[in-house]
C-alpha positions as CSV (number, residue, x, y, z in Angstrom):
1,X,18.6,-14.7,-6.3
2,X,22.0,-16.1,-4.9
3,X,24.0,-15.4,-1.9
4,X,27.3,-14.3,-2.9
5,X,29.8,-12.0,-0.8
6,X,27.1,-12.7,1.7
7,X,24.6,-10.3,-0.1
8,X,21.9,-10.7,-2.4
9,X,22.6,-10.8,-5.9
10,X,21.2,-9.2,-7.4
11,X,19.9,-7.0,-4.6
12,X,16.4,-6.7,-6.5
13,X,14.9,-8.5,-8.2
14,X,11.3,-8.2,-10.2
15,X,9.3,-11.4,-11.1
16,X,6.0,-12.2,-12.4
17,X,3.5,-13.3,-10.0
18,X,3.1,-17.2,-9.4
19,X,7.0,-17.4,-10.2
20,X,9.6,-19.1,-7.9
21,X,12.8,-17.8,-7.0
22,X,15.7,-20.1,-6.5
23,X,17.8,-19.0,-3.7
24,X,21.1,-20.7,-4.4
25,X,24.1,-20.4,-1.6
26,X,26.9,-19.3,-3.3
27,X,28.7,-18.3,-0.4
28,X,31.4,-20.8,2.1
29,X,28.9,-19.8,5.1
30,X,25.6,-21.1,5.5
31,X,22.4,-18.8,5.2
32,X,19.0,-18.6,6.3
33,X,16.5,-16.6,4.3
34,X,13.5,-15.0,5.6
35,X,10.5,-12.5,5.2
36,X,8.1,-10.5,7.2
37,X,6.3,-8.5,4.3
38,X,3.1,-9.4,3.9
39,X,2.9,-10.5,0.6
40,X,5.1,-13.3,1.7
41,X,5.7,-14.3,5.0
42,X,8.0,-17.6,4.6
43,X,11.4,-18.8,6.5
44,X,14.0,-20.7,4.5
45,X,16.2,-22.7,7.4
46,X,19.8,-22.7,7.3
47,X,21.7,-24.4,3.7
48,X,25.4,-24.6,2.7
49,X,27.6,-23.5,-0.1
50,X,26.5,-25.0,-2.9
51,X,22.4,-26.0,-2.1
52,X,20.0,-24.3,-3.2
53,X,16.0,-23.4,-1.7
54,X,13.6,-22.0,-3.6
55,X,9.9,-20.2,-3.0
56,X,7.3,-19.0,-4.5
57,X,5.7,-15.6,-5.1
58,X,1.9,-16.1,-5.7
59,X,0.6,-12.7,-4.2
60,X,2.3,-9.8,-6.0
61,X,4.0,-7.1,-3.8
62,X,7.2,-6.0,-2.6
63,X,9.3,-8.8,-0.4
64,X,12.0,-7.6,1.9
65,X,14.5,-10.5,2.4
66,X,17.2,-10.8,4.7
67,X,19.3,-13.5,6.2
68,X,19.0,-14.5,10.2
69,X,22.9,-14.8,10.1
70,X,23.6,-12.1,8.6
71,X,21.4,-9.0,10.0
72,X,23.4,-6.6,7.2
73,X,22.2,-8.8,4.4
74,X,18.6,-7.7,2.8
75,X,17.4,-7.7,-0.5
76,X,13.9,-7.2,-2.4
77,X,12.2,-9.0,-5.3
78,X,9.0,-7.1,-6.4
79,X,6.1,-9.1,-7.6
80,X,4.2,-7.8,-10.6
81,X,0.9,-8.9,-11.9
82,X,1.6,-7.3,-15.1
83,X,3.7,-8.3,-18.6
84,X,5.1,-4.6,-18.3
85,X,7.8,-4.4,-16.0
86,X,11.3,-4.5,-16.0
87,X,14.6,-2.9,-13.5
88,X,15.6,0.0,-14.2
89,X,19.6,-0.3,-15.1
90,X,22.6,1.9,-13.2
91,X,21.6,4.9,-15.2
92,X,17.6,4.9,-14.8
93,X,16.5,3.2,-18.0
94,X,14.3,0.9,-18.4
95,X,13.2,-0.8,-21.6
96,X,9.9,-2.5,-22.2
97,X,8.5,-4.2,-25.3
98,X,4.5,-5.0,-26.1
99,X,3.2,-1.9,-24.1
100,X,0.5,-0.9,-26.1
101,X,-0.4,2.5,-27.3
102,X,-3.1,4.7,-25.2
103,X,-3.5,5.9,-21.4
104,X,-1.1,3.7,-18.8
105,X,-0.5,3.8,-15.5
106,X,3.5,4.2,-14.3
107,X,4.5,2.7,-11.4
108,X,7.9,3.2,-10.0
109,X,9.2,1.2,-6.3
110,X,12.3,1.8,-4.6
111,X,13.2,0.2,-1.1
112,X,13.9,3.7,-0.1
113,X,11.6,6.0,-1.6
114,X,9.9,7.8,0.7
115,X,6.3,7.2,-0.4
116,X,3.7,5.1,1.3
117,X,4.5,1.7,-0.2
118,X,8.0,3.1,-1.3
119,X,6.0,3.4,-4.9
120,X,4.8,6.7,-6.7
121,X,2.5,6.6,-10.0
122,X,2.2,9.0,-12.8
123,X,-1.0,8.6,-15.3
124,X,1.0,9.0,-19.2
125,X,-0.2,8.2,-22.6
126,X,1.9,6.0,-25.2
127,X,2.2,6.8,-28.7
128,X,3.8,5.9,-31.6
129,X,4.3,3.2,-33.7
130,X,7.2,1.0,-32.1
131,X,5.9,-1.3,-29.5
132,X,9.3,-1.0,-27.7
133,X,9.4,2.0,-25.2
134,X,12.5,2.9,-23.5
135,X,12.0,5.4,-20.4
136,X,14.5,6.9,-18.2
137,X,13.2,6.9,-14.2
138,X,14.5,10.2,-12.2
139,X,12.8,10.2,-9.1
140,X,13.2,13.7,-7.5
């Protein structure tokens, strides 16, 4: 997840838990990167254009990231404990392979969703005979 434009890019970002996200500084400014959520409290002190810090994500959760710089800089990396998720792309779509067939649980975060956790759930079965599932996310 690198600093560019002095945002995050991307802005979100969903990884497995126990993965470690490289935070390199793209930017001519230098950054500091912190979090207050509790699946990861951690500071990152102040790097230059062109170092990069990394850390890692061994309780899954939602992080909230910003930069002590920078107050208008914030993004989110979502840690999953599951194979089956993936970011939804500009249009709501989101494609996941190996899901397998039967009841499932849907889980669906946004920073600004107005739900305890900023998650809702829906219980859905999966059927059929591909193990690739494409589903469009409309949250209303």
């Amino acid at each position: 997840m690198a600093q560019r434009g002095e945002q995050f890019v991307p802005g979100t970002l969903v990884v497995a838990k126990g993965s470690t996200v490289a935070f390199p500084n793209l930017d001519r400014v230098r950054h500091s990167i912190y979090s207050f959520s509790k699946p990861a409290r951690f500071e990152i002190d102040l790097y230059g254009r062109d170092q990069t810090r990394s850390h890692s994500f061994p309780v899954s959760g939602s992080v909230k990231l910003g930069c002590k710089i920078h107050d208008e800089m914030r993004g989110y990396i979502r840690v999953v404990d599951t194979p089956h998720a993936g970011k939804s792309d500009a249009n709501g779509y989101v494609q996941l392979t190996g899901v397998p067939t039967g009841g499932a649980r849907i889980t669906v975060w946004h920073p600004q969703l107005r739900a305890p956790g900023g998650e809702i759930g829906r219980s859905v079965t999966i059927s059929g005979g591909s193990n690739r599932h494409v589903m469009k996310v409309t949250l209303r």
